[in-house]
C-alpha angles and dihedrals in degrees: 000000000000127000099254092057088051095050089052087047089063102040092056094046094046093080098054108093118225113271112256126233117240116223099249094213128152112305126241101249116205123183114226125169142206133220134171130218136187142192127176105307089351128103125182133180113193123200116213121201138162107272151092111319112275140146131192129185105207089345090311122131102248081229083072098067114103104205115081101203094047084055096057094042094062086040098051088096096059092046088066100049102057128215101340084074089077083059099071139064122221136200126185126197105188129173148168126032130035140312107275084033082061104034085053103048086048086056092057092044098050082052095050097049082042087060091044094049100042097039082150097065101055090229099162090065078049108046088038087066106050097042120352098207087058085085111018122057131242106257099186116107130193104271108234129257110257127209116271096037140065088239151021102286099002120106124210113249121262115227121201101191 
């Protein structure tokens, strides 16, 4: 290499200040937990963590929602559970099928990481009685469509004439 490059070398990494060294201390463990729902098509996998109360559906405010019965649906969970649900930060992931499919299959997973954050509070006794697909998912699927019908069990029309 010749001087000049040196020289350049050292003039563009002058600028770049040394890396620092992290303290490497005992780490804040949280414990955040992870629960699956479904609903028909839908499936949703809520993450519970310590915090202020917020939910979010696919990283949206749950505020932003428009439809107010969907809303409540998603939230039902949190009603039963009283002020410690202002405590707790929750995050959905929900995909495949419709609205109600999804909003539903949310339900069942907020309950279910609910159950897991709170074990102490026997929440799932408690959650069964009061609605039992809170907890356990809907295992019924949609039947498929067979050859000869429009359908899965109907048949297409005979004409004579």
């Amino acid at each position: 290499m010749t001087e000049e490059k040196k020289k350049a070398k050292k003039v563009v990494n002058a600028g770049v200040p040394a890396k620092k060294k992290r303290k490497s201390g005992p780490k804040k463990t949280t414990k955040a937990f992870v629960a699956r729902g479904k609903r028909k098509e839908s499936v949703a996998r809520a993450t519970i963590t310590e915090g202020k109360g917020q939910i979010r559906i696919n990283s949206l405010n749950i505020s932003s929602i428009n439809n107010y019965y969907i809303r409540n649906i998603i939230s039902e969970p949190l009603r039963y559970i009283g002020p410690e649900a202002n405590n707790v930060d929750i995050a959905v992931n929900v995909n495949g099928g419709g609205v109600m499919g999804q909003a539903q299959a949310a339900r069942t997973a907020i309950a279910n990481a609910l159950i897991l954050y709170f074990e102490q509070m026997n929440l799932e006794d408690k959650f069964i009685e009061i609605d039992r697909s809170l907890v356990i998912e809907d295992t019924r699927r949609v039947e498929p469509k067979k050859y000869r019908g429009p359908k899965a069990r109907a048949r297409f029309q005979k004409s004579y004439r």
